[in-house]
VEXKOLNU-885633 format. One record per residue: residue number from 1; x, y, z of N, C-alpha, C in turn; residue in one letter. Coordinates in Angstrom, 2 decimals, decimal comma. Example, Ala and Ser with C-alpha at 12.3 -4.5 7.8 and 13.67 -1.06 7.14 Angstrom:
<rs>
num  neast  nnorth  nup  caeast  canorth  caup  ceast  cnorth  cup  residu
1  13,19  -5,69  7,80  12,30  -4,50  7,80  13,20  -3,30  7,80  a .
2  12,85  -2,25  7,08  13,67  -1,06  7,14  12,90  0,03  7,87  s .
</rs>
This chain:
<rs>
num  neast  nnorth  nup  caeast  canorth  caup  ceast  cnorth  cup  residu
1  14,17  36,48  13,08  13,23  36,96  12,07  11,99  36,08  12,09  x .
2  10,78  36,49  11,94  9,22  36,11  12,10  9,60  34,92  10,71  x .
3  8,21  34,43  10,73  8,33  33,20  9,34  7,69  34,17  8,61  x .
4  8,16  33,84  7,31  7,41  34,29  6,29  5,35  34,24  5,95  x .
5  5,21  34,98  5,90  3,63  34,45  6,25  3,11  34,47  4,78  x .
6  2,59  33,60  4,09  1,32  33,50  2,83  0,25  33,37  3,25  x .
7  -0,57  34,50  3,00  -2,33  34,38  2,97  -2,68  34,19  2,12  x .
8  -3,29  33,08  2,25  -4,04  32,36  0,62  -5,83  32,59  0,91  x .
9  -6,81  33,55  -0,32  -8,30  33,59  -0,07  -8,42  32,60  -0,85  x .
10  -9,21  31,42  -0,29  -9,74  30,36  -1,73  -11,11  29,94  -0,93  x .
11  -11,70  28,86  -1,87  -12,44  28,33  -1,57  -13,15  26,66  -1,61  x .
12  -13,52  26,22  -0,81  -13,52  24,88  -0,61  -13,93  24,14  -2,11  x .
13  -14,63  25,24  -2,84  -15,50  24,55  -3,77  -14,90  25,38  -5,44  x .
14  -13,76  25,52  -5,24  -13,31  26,37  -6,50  -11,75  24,99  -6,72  x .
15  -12,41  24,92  -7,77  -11,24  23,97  -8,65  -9,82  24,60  -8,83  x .
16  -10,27  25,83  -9,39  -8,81  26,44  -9,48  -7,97  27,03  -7,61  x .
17  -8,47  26,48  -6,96  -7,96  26,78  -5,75  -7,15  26,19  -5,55  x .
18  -7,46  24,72  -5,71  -6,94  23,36  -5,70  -5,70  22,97  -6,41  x .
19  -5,77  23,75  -7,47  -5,01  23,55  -8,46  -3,89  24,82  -7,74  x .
20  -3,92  25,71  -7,49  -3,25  26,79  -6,67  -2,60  26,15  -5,47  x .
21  -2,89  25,56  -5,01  -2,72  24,91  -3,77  -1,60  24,08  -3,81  x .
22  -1,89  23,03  -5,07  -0,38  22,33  -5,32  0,64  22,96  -6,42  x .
23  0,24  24,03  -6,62  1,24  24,62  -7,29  2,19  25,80  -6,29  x .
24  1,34  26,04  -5,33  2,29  26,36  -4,43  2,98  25,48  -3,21  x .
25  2,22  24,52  -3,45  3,07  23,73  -2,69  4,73  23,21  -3,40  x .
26  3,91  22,84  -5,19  5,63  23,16  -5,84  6,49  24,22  -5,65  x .
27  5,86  25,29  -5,62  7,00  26,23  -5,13  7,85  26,27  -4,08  x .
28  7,23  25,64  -3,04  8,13  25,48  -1,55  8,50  24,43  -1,93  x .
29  8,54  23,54  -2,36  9,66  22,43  -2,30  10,43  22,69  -3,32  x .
30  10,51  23,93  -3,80  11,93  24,21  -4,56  12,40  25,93  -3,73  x .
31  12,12  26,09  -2,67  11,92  27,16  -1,84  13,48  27,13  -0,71  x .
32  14,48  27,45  -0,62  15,27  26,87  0,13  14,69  27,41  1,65  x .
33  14,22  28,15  1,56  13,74  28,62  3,30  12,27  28,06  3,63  x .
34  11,80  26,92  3,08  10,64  26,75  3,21  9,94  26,69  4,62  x .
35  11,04  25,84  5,18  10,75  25,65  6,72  10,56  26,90  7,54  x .
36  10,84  28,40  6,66  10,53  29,42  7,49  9,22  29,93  7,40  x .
37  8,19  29,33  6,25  6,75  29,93  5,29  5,83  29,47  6,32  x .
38  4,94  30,42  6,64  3,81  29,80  7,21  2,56  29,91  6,09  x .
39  2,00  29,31  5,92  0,60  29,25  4,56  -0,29  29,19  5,62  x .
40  -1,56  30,63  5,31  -2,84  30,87  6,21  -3,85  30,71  5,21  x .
41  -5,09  29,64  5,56  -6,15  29,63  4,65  -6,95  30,67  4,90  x .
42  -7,25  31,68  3,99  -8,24  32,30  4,68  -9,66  32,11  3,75  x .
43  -10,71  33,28  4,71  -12,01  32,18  3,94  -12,36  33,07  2,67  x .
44  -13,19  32,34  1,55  -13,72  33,15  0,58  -14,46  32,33  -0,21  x .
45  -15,97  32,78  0,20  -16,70  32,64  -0,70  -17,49  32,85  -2,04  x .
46  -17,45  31,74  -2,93  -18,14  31,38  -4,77  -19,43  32,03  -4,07  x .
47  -20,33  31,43  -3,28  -21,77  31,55  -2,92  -22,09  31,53  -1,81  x .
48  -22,07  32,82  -1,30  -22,69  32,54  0,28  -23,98  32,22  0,57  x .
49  -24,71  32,42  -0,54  -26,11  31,98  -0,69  -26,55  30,71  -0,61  x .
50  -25,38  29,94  -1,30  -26,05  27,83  -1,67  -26,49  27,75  -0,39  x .
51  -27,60  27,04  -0,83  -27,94  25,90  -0,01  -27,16  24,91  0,81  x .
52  -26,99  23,98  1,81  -26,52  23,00  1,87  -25,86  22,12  1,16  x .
53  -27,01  21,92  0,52  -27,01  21,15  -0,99  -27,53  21,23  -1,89  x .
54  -26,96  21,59  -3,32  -27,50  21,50  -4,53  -28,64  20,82  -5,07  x .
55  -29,25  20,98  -5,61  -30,12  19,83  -6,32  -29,00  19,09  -7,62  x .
56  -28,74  17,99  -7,72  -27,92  17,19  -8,45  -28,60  16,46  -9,66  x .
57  -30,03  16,66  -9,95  -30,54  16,09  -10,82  -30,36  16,16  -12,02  x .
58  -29,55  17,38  -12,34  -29,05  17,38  -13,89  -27,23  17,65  -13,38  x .
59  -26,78  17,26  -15,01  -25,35  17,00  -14,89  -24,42  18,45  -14,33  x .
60  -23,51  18,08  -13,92  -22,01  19,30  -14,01  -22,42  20,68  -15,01  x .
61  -22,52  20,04  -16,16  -22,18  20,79  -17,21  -23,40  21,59  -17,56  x .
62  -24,67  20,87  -17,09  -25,93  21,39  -17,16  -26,47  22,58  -16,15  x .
63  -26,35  22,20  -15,26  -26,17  23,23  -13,72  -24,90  24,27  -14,31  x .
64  -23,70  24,32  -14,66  -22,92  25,52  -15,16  -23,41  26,17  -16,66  x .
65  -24,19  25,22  -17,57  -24,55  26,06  -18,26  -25,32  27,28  -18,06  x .
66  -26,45  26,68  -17,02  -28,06  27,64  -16,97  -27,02  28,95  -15,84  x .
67  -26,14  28,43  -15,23  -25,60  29,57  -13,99  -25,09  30,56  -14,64  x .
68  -24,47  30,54  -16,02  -23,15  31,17  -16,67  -23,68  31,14  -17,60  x .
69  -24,66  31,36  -18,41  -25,53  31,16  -19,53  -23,83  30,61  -20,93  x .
70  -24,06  29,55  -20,49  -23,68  29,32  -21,71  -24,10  28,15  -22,25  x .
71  -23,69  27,41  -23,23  -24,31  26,05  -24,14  -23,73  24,79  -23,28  x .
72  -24,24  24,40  -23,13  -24,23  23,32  -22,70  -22,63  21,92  -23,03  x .
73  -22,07  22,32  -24,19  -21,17  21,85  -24,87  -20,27  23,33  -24,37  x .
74  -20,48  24,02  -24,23  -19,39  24,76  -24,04  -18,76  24,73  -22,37  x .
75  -19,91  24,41  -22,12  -19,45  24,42  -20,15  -18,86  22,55  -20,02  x .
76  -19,16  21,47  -21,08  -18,55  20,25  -20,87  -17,09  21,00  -21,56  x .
77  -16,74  21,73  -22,69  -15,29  21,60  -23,13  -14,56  22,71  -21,64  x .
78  -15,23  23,54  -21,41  -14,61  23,97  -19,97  -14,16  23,41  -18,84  x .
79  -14,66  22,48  -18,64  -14,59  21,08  -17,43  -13,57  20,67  -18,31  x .
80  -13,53  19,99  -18,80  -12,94  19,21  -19,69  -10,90  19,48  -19,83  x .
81  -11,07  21,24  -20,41  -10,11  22,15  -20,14  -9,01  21,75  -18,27  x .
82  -9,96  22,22  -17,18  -9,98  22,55  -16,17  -9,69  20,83  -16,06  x .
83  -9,89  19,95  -16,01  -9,83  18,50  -15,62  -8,35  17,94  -16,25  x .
84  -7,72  18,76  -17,47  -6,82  17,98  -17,87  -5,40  19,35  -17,09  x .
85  -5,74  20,36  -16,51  -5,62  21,26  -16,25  -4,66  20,99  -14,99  x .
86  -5,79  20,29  -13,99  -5,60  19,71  -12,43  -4,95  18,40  -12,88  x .
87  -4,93  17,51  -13,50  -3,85  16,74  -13,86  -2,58  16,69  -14,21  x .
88  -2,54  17,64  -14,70  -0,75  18,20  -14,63  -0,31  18,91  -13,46  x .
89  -1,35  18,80  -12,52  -0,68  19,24  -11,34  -0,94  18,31  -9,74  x .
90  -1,55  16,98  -10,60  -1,70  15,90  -9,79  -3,28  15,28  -8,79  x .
91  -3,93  16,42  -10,18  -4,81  16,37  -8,91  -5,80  15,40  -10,38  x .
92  -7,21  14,51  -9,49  -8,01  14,17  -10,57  -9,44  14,44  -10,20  x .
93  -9,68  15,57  -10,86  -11,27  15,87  -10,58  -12,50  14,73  -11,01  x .
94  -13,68  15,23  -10,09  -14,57  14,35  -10,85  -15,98  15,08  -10,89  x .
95  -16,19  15,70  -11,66  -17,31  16,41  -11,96  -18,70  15,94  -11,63  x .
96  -18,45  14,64  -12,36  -19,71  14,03  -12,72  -20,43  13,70  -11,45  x .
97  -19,52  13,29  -10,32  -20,40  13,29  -8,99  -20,03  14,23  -8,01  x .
98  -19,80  15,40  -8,36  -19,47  16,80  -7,61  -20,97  17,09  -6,74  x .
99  -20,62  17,11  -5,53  -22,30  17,25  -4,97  -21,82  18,91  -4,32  x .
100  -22,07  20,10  -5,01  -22,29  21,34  -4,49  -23,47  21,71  -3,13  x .
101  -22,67  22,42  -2,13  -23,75  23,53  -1,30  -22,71  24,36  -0,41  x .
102  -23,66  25,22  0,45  -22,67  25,95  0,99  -21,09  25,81  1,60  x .
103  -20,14  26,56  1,74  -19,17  26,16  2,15  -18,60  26,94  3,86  x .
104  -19,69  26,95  4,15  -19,84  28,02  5,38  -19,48  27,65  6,60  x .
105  -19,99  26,72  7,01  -19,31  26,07  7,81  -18,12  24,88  7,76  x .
106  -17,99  24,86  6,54  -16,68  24,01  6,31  -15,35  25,26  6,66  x .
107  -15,20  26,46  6,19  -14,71  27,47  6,48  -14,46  27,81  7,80  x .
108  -15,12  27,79  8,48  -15,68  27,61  10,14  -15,05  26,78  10,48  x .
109  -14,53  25,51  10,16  -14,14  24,41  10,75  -12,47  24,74  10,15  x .
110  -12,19  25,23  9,09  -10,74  25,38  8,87  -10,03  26,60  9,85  x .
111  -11,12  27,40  10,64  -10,79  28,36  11,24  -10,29  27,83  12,88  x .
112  -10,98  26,70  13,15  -10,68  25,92  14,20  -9,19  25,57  14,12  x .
113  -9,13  24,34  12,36  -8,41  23,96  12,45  -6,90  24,53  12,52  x .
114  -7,25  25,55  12,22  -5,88  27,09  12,12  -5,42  26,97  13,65  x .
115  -6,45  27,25  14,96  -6,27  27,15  16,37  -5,35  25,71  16,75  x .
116  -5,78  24,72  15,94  -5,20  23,32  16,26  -3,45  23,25  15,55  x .
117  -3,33  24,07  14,80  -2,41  23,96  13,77  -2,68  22,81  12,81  x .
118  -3,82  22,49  12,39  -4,09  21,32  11,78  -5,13  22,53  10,17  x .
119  -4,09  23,05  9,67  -5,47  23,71  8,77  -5,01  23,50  7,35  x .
120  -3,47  22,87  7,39  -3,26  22,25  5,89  -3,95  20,94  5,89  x .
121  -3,60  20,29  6,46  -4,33  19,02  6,63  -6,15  19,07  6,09  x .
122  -6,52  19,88  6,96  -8,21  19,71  7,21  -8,36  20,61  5,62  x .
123  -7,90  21,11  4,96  -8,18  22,26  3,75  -7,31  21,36  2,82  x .
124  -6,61  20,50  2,76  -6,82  19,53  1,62  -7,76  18,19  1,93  x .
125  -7,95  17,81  3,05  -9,58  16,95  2,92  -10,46  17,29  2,16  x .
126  -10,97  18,40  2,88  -12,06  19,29  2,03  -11,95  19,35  0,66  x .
127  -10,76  19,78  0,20  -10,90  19,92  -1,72  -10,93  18,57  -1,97  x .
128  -10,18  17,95  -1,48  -10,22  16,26  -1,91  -11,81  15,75  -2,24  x .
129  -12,49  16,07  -0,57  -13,49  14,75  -0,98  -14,53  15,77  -1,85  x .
130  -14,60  17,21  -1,97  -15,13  17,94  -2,35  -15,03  17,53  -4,02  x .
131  -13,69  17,82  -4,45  -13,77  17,97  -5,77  -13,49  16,62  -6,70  x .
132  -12,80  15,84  -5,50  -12,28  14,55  -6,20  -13,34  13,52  -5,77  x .
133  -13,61  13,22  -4,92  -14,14  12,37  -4,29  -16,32  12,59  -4,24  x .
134  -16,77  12,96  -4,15  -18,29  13,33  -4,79  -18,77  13,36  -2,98  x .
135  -18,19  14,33  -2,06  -18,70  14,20  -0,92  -19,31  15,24  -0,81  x .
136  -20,24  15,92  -0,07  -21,50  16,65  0,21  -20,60  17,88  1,24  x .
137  -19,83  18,62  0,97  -19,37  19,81  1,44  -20,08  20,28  2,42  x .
138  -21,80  20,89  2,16  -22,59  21,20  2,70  -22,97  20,93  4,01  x .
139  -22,68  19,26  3,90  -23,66  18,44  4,76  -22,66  18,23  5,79  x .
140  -23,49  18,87  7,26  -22,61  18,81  8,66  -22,00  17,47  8,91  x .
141  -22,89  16,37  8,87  -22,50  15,35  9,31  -21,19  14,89  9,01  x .
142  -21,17  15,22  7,16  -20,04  14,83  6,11  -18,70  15,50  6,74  x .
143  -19,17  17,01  6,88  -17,99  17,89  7,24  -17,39  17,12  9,19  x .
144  -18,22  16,74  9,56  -17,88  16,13  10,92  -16,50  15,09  10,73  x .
145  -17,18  13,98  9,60  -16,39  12,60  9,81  -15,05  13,06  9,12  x .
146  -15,02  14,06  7,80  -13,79  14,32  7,28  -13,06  15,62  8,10  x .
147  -13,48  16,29  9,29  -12,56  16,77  9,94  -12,06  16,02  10,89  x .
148  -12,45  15,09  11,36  -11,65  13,90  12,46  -10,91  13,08  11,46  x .
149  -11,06  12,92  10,33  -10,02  12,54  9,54  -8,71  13,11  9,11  x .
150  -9,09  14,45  9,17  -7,83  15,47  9,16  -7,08  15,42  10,07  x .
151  -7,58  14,60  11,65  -7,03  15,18  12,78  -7,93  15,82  13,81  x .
152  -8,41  16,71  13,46  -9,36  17,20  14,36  -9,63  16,77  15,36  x .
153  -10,20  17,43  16,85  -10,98  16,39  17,31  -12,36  15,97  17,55  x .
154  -13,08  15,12  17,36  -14,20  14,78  17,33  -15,42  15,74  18,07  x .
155  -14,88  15,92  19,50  -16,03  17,30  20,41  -15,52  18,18  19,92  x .
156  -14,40  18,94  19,02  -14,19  20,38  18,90  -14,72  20,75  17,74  x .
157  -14,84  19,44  16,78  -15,80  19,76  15,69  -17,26  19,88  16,37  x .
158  -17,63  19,07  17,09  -19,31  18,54  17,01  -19,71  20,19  17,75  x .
159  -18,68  20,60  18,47  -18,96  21,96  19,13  -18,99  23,09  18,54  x .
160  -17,82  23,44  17,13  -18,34  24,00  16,75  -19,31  24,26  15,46  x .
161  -19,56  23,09  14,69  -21,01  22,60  13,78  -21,97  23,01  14,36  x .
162  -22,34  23,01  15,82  -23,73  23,05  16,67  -23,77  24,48  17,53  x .
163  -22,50  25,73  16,88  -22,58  26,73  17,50  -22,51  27,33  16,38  x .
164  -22,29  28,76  16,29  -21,73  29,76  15,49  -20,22  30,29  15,85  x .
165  -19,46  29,18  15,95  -18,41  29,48  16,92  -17,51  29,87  15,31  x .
166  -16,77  30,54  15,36  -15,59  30,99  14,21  -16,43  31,88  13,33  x .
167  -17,92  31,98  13,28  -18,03  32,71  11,90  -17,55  34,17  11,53  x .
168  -17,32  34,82  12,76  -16,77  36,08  12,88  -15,55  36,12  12,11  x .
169  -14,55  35,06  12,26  -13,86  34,73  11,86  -13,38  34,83  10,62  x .
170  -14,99  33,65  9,64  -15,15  33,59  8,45  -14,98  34,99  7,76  x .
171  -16,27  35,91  8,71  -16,96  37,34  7,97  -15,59  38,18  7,81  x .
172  -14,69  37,97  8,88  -13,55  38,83  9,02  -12,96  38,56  7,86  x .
173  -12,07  37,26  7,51  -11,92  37,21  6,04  -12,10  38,04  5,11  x .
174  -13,63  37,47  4,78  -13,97  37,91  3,77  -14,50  39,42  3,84  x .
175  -14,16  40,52  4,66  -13,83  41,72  4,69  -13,00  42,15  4,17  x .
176  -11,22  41,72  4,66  -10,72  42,08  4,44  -10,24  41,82  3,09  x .
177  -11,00  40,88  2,33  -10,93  40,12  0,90  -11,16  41,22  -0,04  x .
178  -12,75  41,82  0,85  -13,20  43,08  -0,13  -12,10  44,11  0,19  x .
179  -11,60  45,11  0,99  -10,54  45,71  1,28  -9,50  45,66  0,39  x .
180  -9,37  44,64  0,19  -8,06  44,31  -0,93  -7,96  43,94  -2,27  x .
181  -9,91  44,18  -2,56  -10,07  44,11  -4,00  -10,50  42,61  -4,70  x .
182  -10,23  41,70  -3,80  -10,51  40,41  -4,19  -11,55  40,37  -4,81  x .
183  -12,17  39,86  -6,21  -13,16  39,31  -6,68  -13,06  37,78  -7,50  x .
184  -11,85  37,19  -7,13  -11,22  35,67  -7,93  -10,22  35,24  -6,89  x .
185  -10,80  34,23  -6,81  -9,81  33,01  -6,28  -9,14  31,82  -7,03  x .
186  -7,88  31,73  -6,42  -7,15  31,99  -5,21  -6,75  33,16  -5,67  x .
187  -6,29  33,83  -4,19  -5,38  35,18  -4,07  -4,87  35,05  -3,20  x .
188  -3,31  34,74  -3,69  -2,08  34,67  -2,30  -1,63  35,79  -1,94  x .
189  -1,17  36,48  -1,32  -0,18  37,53  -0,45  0,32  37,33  0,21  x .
190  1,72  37,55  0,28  3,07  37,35  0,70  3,66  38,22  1,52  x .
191  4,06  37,63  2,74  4,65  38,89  3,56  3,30  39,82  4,08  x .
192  1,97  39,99  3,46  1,49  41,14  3,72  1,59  42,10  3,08  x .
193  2,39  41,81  1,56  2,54  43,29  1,09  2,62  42,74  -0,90  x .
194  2,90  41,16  -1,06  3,37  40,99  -2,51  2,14  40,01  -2,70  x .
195  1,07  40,67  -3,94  -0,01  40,02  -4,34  0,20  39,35  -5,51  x .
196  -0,63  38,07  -5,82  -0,29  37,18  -6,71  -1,66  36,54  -6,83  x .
197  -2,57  36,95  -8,14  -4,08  36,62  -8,15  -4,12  35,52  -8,90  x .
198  -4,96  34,28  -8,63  -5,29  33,46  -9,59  -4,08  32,11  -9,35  x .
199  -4,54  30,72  -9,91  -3,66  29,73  -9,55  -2,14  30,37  -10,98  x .
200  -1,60  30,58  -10,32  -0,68  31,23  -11,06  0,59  29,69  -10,86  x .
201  1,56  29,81  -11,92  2,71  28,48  -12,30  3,37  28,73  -10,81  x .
202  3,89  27,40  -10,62  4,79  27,46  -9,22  5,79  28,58  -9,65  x .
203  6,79  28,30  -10,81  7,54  29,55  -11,05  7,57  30,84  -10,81  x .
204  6,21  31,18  -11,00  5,80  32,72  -10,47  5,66  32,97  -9,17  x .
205  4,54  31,56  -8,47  4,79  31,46  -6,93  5,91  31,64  -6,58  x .
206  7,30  30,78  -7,30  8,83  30,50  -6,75  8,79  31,73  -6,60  x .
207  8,92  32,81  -7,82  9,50  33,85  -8,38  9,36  35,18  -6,76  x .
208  7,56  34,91  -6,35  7,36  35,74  -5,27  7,80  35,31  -4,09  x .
209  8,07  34,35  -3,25  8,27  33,80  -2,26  10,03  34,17  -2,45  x .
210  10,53  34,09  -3,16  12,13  34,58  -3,20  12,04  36,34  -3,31  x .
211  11,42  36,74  -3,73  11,42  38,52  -4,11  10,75  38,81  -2,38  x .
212  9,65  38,57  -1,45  9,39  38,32  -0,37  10,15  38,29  0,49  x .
213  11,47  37,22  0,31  12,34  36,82  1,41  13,26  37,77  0,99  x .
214  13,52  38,13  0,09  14,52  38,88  -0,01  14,35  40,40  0,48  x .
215  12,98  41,16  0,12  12,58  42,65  0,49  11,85  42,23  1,94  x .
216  12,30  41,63  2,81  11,54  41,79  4,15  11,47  43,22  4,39  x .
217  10,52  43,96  4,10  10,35  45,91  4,08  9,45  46,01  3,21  x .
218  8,39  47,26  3,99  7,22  47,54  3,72  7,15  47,84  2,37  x .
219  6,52  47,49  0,94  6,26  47,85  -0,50  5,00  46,98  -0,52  x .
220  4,23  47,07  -1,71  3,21  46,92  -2,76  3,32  46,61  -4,05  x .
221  3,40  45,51  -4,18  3,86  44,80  -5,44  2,96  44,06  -6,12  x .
222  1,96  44,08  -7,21  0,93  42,84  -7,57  2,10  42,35  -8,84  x .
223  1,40  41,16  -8,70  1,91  40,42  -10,27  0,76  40,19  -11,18  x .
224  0,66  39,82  -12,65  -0,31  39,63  -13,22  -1,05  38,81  -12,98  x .
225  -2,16  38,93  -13,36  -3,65  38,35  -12,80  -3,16  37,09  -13,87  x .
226  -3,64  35,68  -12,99  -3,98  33,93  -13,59  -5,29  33,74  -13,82  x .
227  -5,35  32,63  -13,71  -6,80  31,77  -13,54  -7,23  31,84  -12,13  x .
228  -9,02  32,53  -12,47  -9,44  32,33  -10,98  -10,87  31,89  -11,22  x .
229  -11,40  31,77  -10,21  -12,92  31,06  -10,10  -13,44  32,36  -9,40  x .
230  -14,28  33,24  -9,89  -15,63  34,37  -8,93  -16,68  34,17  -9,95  x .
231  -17,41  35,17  -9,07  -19,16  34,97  -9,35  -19,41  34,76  -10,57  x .
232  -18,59  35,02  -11,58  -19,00  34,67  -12,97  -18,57  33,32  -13,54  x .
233  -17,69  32,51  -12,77  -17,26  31,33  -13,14  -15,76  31,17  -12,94  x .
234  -15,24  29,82  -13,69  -13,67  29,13  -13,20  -13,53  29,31  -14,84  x .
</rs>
């Protein structure tokens, strides 16, 4: 029998991805067939538009107010929410030096790292220095030194940063993202056939990854919509 396959759409720069990420990772380690799951990042982009890089001159909370029109105190108790949020699931954000821009070719580079079998690795760097750590997503150079940190190798990055090598790749994704209705990330699917939107409790993850292994046969199953991050916000 094939491994179980999870397609996960997230994105480098969505908090609640992150938070999805180790909550399904709790699920497989209470998973008895785990060693049979394969987890596929696939790509999906908050903004295909950003820049490189953000302008950083005003705070977190200031930049999400004017984006999401809201008050200014209301986008710090949102962070705030979301920060004690990712802590119960191990993770520790840091807003305050979050440096936003595109995530386009970081995507590009997890598509490599998929070829290497290196794409869990290189797709928790990324959220790491992204969300925890105040590193520049955007910026090639940045994305260079933290994919040879993943593993990677040094010419297969520099080769494809300096080509358009994978973006087809990317676009393919995020086709089939629209196809399937996606407008919030994360969105896992299971098998190819059992949808599960939003960083949803490992339990529910557990709950699908056992209902999955068990109906190996063609059905269509969503579960209720979680917490997700799209164009209107996390």
């Amino acid at each position: 029998m094939s491994k179980l396959r999870i397609d996960v759409w997230s994105d480098i720069a969505c908090p609640w991805c992150f938070v999805g990420k180790r909550r399904l990772e709790a699920a497989l380690e209470r998973f008895p067939h785990a060693a049979e799951v394969e987890v596929v990042w696939r790509s999906f982009e908050l903004d295909s538009t950003a820049p490189r890089e953000v302008d950083t001159s005003k705070s977190h909370a200031e930049r999400l107010a004017k984006k999401y029109g809201m008050s200014v105190e209301q986008a710090q108790s949102r962070t705030e929410q979301l920060k004690q949020t990712a802590r119960t699931a191990g993770i520790e954000f840091d807003f305050d030096h979050i440096r936003p821009g595109n995530t386009f070719d970081a995507h590009r580079l997890l598509h490599l790292a998929e070829k290497l079998g290196l794409q869990g690795a290189a797709k928790e760097r990324f959220m790491l220095a992204y969300l925890s750590q105040g590193e520049a997503i955007g910026d090639p150079q940045v994305l260079q030194r933290l994919a040879v940190q993943a593993g990677l190798p040094a010419a297969e990055v520099e080769r494809v940063l300096s080509s358009d090598a994978f973006g087809a790749e990317v676009r393919n994704d995020e086709l089939q993202a629209r196809e399937l209705g996606i407008n919030g990330v994360p969105f896992f699917v299971f098998d190819e056939r059992l949808a599960a939107s939003g960083a949803q409790p490992a339990e529910v993850l557990l709950g699908a990854l056992n209902q999955a292994w068990n109906e190996r046969a063609p059905a269509a199953t969503a579960l209720e919509e979680g917490a997700v991050c799209g164009p209107d916000g996390c």
